[in-house]
PDB file of N, CA, C, O and CB in Angstrom:
ATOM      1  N   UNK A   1      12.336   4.705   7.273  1.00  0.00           N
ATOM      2  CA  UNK A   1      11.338   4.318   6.297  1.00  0.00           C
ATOM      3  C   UNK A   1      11.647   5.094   5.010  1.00  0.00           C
ATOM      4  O   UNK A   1      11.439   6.302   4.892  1.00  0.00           O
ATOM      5  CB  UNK A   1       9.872   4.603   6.820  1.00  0.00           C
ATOM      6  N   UNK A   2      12.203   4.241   3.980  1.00  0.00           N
ATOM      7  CA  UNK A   2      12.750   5.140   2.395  1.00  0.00           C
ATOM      8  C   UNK A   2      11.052   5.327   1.928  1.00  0.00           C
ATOM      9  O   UNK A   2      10.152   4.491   2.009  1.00  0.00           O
ATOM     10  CB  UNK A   2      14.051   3.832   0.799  1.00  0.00           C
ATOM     11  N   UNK A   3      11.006   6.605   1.468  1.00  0.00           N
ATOM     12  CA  UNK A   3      10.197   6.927   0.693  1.00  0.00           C
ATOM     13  C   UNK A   3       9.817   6.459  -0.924  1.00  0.00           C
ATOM     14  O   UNK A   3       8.726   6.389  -1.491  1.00  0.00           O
ATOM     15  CB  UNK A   3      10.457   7.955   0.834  1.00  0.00           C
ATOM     16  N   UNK A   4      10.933   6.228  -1.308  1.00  0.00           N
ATOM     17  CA  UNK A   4      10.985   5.899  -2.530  1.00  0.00           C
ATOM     18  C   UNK A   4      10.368   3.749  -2.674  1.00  0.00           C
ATOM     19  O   UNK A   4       9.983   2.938  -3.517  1.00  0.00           O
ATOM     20  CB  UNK A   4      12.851   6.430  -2.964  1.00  0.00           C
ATOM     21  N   UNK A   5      10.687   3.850  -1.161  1.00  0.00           N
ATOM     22  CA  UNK A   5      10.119   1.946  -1.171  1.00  0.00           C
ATOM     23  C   UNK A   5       8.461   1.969  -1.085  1.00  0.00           C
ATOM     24  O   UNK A   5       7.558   1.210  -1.438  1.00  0.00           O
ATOM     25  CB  UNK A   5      10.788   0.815   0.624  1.00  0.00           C
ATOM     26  N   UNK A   6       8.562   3.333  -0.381  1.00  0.00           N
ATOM     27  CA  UNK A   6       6.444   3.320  -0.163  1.00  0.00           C
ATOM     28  C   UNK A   6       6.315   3.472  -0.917  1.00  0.00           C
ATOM     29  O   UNK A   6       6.160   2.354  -1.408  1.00  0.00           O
ATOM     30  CB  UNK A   6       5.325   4.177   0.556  1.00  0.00           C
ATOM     31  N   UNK A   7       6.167   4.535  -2.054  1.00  0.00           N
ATOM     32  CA  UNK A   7       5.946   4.770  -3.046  1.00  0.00           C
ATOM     33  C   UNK A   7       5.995   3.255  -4.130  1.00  0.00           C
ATOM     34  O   UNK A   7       4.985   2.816  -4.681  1.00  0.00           O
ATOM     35  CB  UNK A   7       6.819   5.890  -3.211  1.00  0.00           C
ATOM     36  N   UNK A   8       7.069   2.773  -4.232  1.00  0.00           N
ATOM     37  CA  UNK A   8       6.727   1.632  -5.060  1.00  0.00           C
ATOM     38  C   UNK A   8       5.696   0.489  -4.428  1.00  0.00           C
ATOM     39  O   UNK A   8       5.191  -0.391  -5.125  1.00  0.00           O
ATOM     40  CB  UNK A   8       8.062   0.979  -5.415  1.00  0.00           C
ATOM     41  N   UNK A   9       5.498   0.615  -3.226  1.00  0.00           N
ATOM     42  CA  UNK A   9       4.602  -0.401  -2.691  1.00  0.00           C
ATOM     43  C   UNK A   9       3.405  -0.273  -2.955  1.00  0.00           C
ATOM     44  O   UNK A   9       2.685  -1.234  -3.223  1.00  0.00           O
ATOM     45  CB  UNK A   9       4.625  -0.538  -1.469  1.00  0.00           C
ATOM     46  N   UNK A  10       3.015   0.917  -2.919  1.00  0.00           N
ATOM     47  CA  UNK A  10       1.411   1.396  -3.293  1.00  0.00           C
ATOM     48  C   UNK A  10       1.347   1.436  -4.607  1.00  0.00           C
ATOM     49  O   UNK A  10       0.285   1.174  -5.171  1.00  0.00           O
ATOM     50  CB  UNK A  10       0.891   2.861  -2.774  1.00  0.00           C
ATOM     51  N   UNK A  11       2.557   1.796  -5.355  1.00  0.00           N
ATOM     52  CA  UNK A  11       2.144   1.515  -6.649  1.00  0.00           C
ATOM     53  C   UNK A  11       2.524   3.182  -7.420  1.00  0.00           C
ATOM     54  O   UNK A  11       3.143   3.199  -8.484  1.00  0.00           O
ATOM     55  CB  UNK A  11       0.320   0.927  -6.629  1.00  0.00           C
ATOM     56  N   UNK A  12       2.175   4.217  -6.895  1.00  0.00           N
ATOM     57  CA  UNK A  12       2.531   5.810  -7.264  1.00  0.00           C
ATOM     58  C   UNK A  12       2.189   6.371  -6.349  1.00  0.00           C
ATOM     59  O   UNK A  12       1.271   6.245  -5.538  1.00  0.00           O
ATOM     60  CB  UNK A  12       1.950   6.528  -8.402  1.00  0.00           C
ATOM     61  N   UNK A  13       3.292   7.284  -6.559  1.00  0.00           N
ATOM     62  CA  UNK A  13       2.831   8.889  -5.287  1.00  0.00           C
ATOM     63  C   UNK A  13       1.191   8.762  -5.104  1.00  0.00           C
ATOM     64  O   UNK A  13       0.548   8.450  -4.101  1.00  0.00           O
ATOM     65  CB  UNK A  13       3.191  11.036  -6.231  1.00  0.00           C
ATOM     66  N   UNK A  14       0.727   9.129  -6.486  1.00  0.00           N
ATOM     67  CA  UNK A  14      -0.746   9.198  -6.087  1.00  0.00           C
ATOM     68  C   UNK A  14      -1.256   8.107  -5.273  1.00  0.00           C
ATOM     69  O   UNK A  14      -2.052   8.551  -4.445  1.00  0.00           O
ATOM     70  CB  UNK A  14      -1.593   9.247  -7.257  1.00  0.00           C
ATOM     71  N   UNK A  15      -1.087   6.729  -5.186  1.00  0.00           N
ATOM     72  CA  UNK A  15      -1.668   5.904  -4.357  1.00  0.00           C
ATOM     73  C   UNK A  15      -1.276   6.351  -3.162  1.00  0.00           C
ATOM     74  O   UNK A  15      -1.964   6.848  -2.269  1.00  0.00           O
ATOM     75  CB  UNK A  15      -1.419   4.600  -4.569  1.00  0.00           C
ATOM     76  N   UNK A  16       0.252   6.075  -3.212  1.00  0.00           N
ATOM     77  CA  UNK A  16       0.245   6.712  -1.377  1.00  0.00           C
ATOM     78  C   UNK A  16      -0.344   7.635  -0.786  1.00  0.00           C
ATOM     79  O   UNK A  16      -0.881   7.569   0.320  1.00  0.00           O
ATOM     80  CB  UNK A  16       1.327   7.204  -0.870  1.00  0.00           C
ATOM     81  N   UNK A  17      -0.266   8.644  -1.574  1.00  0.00           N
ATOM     82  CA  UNK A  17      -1.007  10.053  -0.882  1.00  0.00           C
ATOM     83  C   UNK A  17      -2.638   9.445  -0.537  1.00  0.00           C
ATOM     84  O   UNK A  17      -3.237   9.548   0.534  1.00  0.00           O
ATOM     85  CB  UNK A  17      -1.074  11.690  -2.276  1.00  0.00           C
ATOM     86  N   UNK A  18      -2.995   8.960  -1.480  1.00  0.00           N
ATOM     87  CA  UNK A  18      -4.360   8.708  -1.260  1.00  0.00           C
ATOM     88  C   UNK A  18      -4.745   7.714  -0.342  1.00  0.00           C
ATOM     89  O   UNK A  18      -5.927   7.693   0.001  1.00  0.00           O
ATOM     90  CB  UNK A  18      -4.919   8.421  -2.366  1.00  0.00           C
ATOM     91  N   UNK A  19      -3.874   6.798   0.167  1.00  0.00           N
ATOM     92  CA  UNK A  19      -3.783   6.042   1.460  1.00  0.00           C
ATOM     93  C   UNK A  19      -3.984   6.333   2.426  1.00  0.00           C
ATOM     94  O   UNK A  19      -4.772   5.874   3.252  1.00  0.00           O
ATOM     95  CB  UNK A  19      -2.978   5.660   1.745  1.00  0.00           C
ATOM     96  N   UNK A  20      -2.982   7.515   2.485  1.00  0.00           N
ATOM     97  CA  UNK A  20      -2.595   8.330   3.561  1.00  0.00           C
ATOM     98  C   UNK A  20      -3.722   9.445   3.966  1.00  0.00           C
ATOM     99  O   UNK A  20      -4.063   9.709   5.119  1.00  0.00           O
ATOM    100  CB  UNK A  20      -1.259   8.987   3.168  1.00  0.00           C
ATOM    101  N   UNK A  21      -4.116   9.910   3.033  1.00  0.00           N
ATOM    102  CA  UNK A  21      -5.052  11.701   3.215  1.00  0.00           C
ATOM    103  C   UNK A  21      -4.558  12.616   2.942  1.00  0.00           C
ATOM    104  O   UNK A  21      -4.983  13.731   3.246  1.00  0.00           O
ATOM    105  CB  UNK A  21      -5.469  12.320   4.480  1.00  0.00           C
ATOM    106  N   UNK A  22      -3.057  12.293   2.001  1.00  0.00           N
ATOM    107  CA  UNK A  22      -2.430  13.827   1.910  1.00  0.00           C
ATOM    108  C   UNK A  22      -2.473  13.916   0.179  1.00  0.00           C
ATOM    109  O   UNK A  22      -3.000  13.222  -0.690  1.00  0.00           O
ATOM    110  CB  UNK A  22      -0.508  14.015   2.722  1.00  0.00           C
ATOM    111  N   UNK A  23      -1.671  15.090   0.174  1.00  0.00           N
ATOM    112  CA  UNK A  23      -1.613  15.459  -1.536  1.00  0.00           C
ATOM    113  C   UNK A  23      -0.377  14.980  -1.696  1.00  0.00           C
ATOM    114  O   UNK A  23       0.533  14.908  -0.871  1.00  0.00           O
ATOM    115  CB  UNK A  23      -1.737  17.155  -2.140  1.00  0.00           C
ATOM    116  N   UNK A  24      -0.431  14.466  -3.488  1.00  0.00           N
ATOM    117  CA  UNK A  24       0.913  13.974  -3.915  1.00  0.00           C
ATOM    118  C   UNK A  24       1.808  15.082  -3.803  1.00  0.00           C
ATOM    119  O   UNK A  24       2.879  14.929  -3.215  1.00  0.00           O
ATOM    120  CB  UNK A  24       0.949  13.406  -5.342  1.00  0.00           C
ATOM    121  N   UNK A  25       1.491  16.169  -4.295  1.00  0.00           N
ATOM    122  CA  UNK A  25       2.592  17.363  -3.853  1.00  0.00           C
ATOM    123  C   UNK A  25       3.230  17.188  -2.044  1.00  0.00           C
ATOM    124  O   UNK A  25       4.298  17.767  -1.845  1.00  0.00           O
ATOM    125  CB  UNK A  25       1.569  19.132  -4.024  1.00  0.00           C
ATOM    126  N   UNK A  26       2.834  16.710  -1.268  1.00  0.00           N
ATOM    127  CA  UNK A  26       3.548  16.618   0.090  1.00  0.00           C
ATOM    128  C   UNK A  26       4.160  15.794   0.410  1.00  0.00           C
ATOM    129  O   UNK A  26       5.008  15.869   1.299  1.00  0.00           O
ATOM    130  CB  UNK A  26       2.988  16.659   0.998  1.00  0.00           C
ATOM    131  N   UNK A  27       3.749  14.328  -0.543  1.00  0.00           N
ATOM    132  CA  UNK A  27       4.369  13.240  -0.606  1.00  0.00           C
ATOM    133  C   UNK A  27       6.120  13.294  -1.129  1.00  0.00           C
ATOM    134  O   UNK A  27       7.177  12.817  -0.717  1.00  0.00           O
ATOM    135  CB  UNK A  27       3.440  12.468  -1.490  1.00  0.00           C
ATOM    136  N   UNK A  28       5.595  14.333  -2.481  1.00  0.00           N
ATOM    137  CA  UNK A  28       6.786  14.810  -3.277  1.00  0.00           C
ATOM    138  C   UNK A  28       7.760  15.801  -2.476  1.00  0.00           C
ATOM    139  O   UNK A  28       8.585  16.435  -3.135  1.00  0.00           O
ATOM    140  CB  UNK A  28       6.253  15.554  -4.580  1.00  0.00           C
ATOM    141  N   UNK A  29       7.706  15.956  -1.143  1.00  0.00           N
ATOM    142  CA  UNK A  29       8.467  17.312  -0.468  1.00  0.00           C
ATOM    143  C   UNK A  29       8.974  16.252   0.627  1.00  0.00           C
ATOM    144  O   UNK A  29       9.925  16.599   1.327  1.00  0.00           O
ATOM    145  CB  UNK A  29       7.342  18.942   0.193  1.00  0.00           C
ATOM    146  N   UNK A  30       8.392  14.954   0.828  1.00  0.00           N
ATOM    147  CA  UNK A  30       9.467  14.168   1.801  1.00  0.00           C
ATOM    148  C   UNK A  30      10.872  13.809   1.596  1.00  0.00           C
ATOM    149  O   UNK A  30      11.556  13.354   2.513  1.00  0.00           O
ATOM    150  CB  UNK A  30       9.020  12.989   2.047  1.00  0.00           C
ATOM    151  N   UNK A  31      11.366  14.024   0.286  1.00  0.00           N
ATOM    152  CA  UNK A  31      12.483  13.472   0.715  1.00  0.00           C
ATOM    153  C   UNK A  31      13.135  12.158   0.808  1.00  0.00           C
ATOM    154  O   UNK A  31      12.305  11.255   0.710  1.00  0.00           O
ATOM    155  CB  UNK A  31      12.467  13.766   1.554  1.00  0.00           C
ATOM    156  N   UNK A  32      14.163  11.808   0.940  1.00  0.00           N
ATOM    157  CA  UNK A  32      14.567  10.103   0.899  1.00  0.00           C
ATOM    158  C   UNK A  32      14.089   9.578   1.887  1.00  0.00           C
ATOM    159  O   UNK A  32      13.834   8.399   1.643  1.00  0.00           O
ATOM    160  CB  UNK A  32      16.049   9.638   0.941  1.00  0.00           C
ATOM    161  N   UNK A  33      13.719  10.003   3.359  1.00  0.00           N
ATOM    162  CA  UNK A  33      12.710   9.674   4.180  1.00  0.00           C
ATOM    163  C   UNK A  33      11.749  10.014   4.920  1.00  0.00           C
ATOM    164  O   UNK A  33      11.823  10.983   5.676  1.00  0.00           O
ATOM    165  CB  UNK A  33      12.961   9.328   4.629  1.00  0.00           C
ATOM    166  N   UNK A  34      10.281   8.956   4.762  1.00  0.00           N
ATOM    167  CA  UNK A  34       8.817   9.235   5.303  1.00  0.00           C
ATOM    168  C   UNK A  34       9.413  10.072   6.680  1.00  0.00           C
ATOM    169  O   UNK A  34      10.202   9.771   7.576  1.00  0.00           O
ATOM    170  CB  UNK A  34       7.703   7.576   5.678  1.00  0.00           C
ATOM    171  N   UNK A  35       8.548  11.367   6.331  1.00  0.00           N
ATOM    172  CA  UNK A  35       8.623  12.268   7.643  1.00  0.00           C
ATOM    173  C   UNK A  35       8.126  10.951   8.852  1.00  0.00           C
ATOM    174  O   UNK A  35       7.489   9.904   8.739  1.00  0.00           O
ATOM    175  CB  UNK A  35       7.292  13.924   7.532  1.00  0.00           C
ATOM    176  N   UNK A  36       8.707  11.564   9.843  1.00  0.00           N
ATOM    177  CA  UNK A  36       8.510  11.208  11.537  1.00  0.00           C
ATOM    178  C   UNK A  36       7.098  11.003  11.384  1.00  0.00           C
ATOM    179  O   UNK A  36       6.689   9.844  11.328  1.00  0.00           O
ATOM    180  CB  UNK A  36       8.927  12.527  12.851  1.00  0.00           C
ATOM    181  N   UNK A  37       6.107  12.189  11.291  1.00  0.00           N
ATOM    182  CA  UNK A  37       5.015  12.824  11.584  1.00  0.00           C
ATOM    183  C   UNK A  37       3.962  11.977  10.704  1.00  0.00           C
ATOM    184  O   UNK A  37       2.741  12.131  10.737  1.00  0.00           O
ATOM    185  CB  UNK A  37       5.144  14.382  11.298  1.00  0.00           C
ATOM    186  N   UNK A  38       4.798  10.886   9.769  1.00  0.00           N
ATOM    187  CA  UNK A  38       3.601  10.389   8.615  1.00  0.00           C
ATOM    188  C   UNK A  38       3.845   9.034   8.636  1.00  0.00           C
ATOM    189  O   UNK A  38       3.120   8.261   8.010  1.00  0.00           O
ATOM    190  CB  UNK A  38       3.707  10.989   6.931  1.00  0.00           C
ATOM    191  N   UNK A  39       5.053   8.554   9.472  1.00  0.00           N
ATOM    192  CA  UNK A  39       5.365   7.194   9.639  1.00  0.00           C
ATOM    193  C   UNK A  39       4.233   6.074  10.276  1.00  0.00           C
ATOM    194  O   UNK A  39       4.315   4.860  10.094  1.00  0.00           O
ATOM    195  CB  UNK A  39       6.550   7.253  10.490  1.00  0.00           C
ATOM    196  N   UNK A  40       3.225   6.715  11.014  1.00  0.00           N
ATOM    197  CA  UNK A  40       2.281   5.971  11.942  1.00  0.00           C
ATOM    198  C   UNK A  40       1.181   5.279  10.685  1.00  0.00           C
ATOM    199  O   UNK A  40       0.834   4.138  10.378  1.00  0.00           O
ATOM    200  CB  UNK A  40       1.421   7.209  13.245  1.00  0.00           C
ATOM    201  N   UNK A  41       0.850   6.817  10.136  1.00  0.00           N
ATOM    202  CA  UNK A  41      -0.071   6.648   8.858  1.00  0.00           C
ATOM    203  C   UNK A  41       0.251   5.525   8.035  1.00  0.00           C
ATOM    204  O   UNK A  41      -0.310   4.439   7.890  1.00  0.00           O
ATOM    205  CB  UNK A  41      -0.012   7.841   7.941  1.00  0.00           C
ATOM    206  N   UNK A  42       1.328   6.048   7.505  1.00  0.00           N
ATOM    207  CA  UNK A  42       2.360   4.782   6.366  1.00  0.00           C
ATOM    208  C   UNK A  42       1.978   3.494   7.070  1.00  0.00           C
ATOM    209  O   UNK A  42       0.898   2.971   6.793  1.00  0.00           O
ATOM    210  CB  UNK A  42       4.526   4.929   6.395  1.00  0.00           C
ATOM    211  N   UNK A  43       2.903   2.877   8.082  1.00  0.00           N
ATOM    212  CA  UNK A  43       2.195   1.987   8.950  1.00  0.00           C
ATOM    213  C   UNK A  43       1.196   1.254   8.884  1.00  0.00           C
ATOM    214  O   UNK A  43       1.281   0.040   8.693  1.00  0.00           O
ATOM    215  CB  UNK A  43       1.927   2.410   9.694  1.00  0.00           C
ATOM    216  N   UNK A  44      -0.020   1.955   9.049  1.00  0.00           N
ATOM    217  CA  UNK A  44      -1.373   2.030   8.978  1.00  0.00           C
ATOM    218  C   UNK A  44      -2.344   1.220   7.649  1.00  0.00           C
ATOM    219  O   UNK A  44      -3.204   0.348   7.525  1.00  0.00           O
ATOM    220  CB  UNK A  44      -1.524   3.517   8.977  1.00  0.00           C
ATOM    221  N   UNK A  45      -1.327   2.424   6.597  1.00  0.00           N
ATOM    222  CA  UNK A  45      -2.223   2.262   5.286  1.00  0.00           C
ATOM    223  C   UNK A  45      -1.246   0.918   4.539  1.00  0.00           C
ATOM    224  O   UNK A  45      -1.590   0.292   3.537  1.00  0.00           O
ATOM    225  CB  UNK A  45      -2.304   4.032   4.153  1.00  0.00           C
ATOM    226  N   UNK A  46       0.062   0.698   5.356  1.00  0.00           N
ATOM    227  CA  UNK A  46       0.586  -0.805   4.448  1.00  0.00           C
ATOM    228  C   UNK A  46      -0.434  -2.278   5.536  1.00  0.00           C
ATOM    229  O   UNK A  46      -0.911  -3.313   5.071  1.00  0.00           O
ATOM    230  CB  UNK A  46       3.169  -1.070   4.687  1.00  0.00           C
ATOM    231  N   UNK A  47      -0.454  -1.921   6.649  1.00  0.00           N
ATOM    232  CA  UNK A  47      -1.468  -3.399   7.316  1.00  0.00           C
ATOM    233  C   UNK A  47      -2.243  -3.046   6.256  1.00  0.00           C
ATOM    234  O   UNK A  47      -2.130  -3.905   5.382  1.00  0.00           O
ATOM    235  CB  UNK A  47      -2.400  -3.502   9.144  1.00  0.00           C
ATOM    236  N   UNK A  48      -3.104  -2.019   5.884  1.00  0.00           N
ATOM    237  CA  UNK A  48      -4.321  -2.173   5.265  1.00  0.00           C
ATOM    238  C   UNK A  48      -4.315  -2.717   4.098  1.00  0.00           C
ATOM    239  O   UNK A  48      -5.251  -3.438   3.750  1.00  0.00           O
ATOM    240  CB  UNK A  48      -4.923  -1.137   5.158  1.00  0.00           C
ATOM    241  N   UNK A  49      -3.133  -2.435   3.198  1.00  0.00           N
ATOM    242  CA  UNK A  49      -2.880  -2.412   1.996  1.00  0.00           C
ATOM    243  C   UNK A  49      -2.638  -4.467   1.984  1.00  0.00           C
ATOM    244  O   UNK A  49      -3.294  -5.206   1.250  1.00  0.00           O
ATOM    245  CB  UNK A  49      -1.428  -1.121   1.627  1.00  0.00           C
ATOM    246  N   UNK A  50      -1.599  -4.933   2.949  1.00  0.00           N
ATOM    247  CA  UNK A  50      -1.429  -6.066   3.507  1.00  0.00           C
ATOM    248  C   UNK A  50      -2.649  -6.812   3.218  1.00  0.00           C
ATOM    249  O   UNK A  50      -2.866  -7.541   2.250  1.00  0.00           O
ATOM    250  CB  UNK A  50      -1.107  -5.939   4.860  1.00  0.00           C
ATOM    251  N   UNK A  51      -3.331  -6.557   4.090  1.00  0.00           N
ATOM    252  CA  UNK A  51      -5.161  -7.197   4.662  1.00  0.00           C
ATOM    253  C   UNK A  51      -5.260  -7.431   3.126  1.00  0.00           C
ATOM    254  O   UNK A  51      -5.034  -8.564   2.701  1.00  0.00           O
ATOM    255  CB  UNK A  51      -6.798  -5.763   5.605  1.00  0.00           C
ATOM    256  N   UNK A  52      -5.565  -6.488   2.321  1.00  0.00           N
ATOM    257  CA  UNK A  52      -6.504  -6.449   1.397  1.00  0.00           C
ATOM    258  C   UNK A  52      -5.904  -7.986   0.066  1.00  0.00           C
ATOM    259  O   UNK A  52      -6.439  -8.998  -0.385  1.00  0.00           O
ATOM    260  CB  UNK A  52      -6.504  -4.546   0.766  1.00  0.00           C
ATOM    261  N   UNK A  53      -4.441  -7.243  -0.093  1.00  0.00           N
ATOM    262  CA  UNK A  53      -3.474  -8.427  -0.676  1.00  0.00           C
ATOM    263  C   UNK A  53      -3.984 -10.182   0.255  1.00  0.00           C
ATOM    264  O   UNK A  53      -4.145 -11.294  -0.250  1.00  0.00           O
ATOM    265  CB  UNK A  53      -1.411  -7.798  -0.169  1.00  0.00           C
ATOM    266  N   UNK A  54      -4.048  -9.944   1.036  1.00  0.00           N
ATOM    267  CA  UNK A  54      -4.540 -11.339   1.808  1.00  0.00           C
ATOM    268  C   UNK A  54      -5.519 -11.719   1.147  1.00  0.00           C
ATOM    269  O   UNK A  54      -5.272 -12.547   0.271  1.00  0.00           O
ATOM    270  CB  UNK A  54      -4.999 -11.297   3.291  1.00  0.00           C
ATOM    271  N   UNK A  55      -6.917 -11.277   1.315  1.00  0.00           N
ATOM    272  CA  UNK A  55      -7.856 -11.348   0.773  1.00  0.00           C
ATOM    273  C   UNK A  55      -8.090 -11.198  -0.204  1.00  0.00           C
ATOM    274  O   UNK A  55      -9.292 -11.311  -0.445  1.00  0.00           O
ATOM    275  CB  UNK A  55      -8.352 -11.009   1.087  1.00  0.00           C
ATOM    276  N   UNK A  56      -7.286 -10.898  -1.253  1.00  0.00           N
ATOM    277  CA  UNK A  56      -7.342 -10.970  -2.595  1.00  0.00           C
ATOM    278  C   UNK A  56      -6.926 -12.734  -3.027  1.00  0.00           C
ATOM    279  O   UNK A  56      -7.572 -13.533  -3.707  1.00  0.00           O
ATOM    280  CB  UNK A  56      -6.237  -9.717  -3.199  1.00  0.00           C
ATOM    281  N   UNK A  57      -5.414 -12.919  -2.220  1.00  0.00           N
ATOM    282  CA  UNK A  57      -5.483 -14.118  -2.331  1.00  0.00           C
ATOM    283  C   UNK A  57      -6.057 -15.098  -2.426  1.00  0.00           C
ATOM    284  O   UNK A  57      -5.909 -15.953  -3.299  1.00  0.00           O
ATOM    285  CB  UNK A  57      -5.216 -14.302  -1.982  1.00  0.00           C
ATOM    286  N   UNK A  58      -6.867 -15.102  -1.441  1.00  0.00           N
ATOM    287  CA  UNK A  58      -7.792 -16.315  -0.720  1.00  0.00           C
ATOM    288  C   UNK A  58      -8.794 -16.292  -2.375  1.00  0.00           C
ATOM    289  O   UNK A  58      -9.092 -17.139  -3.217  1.00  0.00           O
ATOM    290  CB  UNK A  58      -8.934 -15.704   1.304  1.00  0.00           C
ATOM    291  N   UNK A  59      -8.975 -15.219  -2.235  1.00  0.00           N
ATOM    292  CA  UNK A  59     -10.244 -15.314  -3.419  1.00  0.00           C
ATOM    293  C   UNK A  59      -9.354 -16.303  -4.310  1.00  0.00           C
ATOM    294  O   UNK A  59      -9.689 -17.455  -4.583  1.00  0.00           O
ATOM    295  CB  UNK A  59     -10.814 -13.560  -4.390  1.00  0.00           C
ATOM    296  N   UNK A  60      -8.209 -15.703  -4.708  1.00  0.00           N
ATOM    297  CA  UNK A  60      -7.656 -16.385  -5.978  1.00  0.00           C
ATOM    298  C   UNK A  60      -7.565 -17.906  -5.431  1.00  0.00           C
ATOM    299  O   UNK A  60      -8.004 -18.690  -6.272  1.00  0.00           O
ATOM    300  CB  UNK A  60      -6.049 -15.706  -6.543  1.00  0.00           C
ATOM    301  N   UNK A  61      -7.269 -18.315  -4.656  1.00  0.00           N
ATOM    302  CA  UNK A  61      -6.674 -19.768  -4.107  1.00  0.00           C
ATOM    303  C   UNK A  61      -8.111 -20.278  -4.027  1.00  0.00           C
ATOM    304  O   UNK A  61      -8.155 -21.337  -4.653  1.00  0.00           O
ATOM    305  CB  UNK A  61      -5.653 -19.829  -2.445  1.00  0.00           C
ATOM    306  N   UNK A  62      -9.107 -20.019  -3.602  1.00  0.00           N
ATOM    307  CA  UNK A  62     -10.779 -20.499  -3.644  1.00  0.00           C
ATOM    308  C   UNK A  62     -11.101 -20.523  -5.362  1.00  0.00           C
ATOM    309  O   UNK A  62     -11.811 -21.461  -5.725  1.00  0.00           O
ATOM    310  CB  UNK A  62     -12.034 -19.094  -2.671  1.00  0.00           C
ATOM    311  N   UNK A  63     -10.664 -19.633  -6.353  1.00  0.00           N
ATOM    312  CA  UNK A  63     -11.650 -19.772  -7.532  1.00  0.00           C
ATOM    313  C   UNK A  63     -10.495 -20.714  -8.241  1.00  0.00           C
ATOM    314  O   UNK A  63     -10.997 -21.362  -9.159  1.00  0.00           O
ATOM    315  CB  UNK A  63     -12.245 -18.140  -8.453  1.00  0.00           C
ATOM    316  N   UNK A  64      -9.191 -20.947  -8.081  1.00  0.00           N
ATOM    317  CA  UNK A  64      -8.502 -21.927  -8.801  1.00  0.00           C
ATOM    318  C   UNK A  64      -8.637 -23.005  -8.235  1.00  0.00           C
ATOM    319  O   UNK A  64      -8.020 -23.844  -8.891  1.00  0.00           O
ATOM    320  CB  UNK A  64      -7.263 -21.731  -9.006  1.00  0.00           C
ATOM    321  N   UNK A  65      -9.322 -23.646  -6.979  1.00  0.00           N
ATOM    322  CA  UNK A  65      -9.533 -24.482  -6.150  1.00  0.00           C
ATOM    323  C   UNK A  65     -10.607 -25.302  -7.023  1.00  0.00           C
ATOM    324  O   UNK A  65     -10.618 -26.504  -7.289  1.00  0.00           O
ATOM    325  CB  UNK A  65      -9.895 -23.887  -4.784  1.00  0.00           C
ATOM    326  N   UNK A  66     -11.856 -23.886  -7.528  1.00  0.00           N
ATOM    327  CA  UNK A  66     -13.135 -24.381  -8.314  1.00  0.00           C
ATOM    328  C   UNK A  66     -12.865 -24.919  -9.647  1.00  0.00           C
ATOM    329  O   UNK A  66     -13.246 -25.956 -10.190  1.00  0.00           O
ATOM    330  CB  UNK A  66     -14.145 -23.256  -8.519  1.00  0.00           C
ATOM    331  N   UNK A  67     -12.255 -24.137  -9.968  1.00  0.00           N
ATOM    332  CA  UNK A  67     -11.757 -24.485 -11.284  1.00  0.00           C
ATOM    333  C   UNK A  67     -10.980 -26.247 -11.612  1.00  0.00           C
ATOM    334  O   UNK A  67     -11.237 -27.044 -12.514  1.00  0.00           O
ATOM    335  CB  UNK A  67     -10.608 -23.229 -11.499  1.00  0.00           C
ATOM    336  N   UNK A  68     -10.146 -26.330 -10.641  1.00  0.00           N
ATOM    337  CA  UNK A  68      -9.757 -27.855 -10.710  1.00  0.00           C
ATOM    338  C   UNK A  68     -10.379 -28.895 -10.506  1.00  0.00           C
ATOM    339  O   UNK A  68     -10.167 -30.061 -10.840  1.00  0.00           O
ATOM    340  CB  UNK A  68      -8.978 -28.137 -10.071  1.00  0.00           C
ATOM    341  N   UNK A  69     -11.360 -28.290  -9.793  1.00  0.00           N
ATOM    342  CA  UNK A  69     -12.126 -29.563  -9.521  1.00  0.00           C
ATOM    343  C   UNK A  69     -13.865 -29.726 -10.212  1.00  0.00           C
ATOM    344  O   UNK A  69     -14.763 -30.450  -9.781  1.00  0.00           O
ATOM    345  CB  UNK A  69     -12.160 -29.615  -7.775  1.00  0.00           C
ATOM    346  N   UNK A  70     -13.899 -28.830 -11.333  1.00  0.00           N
ATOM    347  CA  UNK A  70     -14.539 -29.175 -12.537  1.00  0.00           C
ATOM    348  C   UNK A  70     -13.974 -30.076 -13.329  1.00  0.00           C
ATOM    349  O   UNK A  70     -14.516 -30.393 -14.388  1.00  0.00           O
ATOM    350  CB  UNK A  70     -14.735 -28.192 -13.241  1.00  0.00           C
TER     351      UNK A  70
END
């Protein structure tokens, strides 16, 4: 798991860390790859991150749905 790909997925260190529960300073001490010990978390907080992108969708695909058919 490259660190440098989580990091762009969440958007900044700070998001990840804040996903996760840790400080960006620990985020910043991993290295080219997510420790062993934080991989479950990572995991964790991308389904979540996932879910939410889903459901963001839907909203969007429901209010352009409304919109066309005014």
């Amino acid at each position: 798991m490259n660190t440098k790909e989580m990091i762009e997925t969440f958007g900044t260190v700070k998001e990840l860390a804040n996903a996760i529960g840790v400080t960006q300073s620990a985020v910043n001490q991993w290295g080219l790859a997510v420790p062993i010990g934080r991989r479950k978390s990572v995991r964790m907080a991308l389904r979540e991150r996932a879910n939410e992108l889903e459901a963001e969708a839907k909203r969007m695909r429901r209010a352009a749905k409304e919109i066309s058919e005014e």
